[in-house]
Each structure stands twice: as C-alpha cells, then as structure tokens.
C-alpha positions as CSV (number, residue, x, y, z in Angstrom):
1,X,-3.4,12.9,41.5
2,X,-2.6,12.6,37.6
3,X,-3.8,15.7,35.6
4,X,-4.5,14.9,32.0
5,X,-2.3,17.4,29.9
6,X,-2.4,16.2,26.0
7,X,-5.1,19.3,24.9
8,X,-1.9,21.8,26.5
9,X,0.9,19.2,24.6
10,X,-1.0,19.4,21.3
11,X,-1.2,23.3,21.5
12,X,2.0,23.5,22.1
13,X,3.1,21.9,19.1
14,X,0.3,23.6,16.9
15,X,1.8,26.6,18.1
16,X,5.7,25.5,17.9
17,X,5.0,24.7,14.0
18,X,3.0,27.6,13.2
19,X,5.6,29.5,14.4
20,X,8.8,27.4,13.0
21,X,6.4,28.2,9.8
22,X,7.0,32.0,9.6
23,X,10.0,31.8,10.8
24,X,11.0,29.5,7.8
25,X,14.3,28.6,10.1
26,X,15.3,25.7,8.3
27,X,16.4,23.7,11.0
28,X,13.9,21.0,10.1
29,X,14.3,20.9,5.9
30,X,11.1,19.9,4.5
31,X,12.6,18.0,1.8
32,X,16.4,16.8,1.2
33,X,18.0,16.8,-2.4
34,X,18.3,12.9,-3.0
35,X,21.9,11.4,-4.2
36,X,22.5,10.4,-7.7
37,X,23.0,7.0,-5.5
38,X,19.6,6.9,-4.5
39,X,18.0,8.1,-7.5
40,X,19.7,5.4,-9.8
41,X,19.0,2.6,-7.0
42,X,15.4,4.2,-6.7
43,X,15.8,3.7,-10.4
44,X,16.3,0.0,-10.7
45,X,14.0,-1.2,-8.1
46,X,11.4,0.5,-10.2
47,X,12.5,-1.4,-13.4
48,X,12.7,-4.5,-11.4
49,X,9.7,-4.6,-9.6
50,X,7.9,-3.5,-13.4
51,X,9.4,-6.7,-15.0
52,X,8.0,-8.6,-11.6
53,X,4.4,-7.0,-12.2
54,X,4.3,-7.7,-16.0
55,X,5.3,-11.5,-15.4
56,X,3.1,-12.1,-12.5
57,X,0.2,-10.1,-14.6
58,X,0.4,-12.3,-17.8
59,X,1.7,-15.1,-15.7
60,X,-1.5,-17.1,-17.0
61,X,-1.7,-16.6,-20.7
62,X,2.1,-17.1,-20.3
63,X,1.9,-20.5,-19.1
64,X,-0.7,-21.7,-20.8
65,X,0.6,-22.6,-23.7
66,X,-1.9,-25.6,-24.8
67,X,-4.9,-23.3,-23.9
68,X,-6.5,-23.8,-27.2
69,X,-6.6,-27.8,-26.2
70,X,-8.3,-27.4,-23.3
71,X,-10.6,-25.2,-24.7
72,X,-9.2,-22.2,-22.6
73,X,-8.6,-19.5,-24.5
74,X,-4.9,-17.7,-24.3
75,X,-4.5,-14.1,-25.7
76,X,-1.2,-14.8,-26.2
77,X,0.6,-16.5,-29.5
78,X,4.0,-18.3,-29.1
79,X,5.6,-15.4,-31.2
80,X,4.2,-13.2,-28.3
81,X,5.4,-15.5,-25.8
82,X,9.0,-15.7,-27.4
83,X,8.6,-11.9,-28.0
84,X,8.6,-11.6,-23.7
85,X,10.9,-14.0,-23.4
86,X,13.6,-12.0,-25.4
87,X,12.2,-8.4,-23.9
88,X,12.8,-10.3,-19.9
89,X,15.5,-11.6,-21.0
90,X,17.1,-8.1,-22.4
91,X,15.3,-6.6,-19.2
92,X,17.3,-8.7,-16.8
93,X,20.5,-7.8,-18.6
94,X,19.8,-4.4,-18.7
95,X,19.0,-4.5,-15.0
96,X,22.2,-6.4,-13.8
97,X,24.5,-3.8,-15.9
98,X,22.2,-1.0,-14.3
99,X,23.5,-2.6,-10.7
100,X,27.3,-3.1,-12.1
101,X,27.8,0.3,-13.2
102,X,26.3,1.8,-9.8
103,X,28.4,-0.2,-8.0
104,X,31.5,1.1,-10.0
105,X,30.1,4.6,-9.8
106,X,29.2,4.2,-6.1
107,X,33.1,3.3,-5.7
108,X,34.1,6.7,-7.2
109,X,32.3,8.8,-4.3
110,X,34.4,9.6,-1.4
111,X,32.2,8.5,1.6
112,X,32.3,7.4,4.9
113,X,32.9,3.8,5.9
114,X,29.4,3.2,7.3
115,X,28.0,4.7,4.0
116,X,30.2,2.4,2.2
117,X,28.7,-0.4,4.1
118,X,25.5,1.0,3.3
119,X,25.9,1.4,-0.2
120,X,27.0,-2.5,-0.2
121,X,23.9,-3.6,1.8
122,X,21.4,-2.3,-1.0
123,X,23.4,-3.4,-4.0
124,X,23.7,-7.0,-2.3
125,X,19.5,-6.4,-1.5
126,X,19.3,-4.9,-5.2
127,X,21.0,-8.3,-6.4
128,X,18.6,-10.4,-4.3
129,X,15.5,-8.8,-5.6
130,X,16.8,-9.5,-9.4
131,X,17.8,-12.6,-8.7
132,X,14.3,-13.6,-7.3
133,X,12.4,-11.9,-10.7
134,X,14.7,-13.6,-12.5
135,X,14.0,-17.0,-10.5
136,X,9.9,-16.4,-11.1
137,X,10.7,-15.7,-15.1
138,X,12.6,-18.7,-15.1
139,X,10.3,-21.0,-13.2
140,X,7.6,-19.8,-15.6
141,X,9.6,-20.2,-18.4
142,X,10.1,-24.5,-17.3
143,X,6.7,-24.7,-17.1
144,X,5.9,-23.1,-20.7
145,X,8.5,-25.8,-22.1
146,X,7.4,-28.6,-20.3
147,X,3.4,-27.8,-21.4
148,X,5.4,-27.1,-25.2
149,X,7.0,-30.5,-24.8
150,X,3.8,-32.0,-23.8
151,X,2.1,-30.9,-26.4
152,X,4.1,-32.0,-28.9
153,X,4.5,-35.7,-28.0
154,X,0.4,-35.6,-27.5
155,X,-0.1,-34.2,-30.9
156,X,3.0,-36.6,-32.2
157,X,1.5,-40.1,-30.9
158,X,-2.2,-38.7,-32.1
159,X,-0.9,-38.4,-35.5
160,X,0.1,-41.7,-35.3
161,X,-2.7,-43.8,-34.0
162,X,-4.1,-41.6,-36.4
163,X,-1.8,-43.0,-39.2
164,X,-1.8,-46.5,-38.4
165,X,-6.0,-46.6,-37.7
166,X,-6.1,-46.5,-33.8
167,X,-9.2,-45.0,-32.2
168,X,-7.3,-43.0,-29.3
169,X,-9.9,-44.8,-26.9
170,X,-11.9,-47.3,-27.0
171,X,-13.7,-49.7,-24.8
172,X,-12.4,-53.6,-24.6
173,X,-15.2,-55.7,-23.0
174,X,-13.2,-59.0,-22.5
175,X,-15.5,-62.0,-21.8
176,X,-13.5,-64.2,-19.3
C-alpha cells in the first residue's frame, strides 16, 4: 500500500530552512561575488542586445526612407538616419574592442583548463551575437540605399519627362 508523504517532505524542508536561517551556516551562500569576467561579458551583452533593440525599434522610420512619397510619414530625416548610422557604426566598434580587450584580459587570469574553455565558448558566443546585430544593421542599411537609389533615379527621370514635356502617364487609345 503506497502512503502519500509530500505534506511530511514539505515540512521538513520548511523546517530544514528555517533552521539553516538562524543558524546563518553559510554552506548554501545566498549570493556569490561575480568575476570581473562576468561582469564585463554581462557588460557587453547588455550593450549589444541595446544596439539590437534600438535598430529593431526604429527599424521602420529607418527604412523608409521615401516615406514622404508614399504619403507615409517618417519621423526620421536623412541627417538622423546618417546620425544612427555613424552612432551603430561607433557602437559596433566599440563593442568588438569591448570583446578584444576581455579576451586579452581573460588571458592574464590564471584559471583552470575547463574555465579556459569556458571563457573561449562565451567570447566565441559574444562574437556570434555581434556579428548577427551587425548583420541586421547591415541588412537594413541595403535596404535604406536601395529605397535612396530608387528614389533618386524616380525623381531624376520625372525631372526629365518633366523637362522635355512628357505627361508621366497617359492613355494611348490606338484605333487598329
């Protein structure tokens, strides 16, 4: 016959931690000092995964560069969209030499070979995760120059059907 004892299990362990609790024993720390390792790579996965947040938030007024064509309004100017080009840009940089110089720090501490491999496992994920912000800022930045592009070459052959008295579209009825 199977007795059901998870009310005497859960008392125990109210009991176990209430006690551990006065006794403040320490055998269990409540919180552990972090590593200048982990606070710096804590660091940069915060600044990249800002930079991701900011392009994926304004990914629309970024892109939509002819907005004002369209009739969809963008609250962005092209000096505002060079401006985040230059700031990501910088960002990205800023980022990478974040990664380098934890790396070479990194390579200073004396530490076991499994932390070593460790260490190299989250700058090569660290890497990966820049790499793929900077793939997004990039992909986004192709679009904004092809819509630029396009723009341009509408606005340059309407200023010349415009010039040499072309309607830009009109209806040919031909009688056959």
């Amino acid at each position: 016959r199977i007795m059901d004892r998870t009310g005497v299990f859960k008392a125990l362990v109210k009991t176990l931690r209430t006690s551990r609790k006065s006794l403040n024993d320490g055998i269990i720390p409540r919180s552990r000092s972090t590593s200048a390792f982990a606070r710096t790579t804590r660091e940069v996965v915060d600044n990249i995964s800002k930079l991701r947040d900011f392009l994926l938030e304004h990914r629309h007024d970024y892109i939509n560069a002819a907005g004002h064509l369209t009739g969809d309004v963008s609250r962005l100017t092209d000096q505002d969209r060079d401006q985040i080009d230059l700031e990501a840009q910088n960002y990205m940089r800023t980022c990478s030499a974040l990664i380098a110089n934890s790396r070479t720090e990194a390579s200073k501490d004396y530490v076991t070979e499994q932390q070593r491999i460790h260490r190299e496992a989250v700058f090569g994920l660290l890497e990966g995760y820049l790499r793929d912000v900077c793939k997004l800022y990039s992909q986004q930045r192709a679009v904004r120059v092809k819509r630029v592009v396009e723009r341009k070459r509408i606005s340059r052959l309407q200023s010349e059907t415009s010039r040499l008295g072309i309607k830009p579209y009109s209806k040919c009825i031909c009688s056959l």
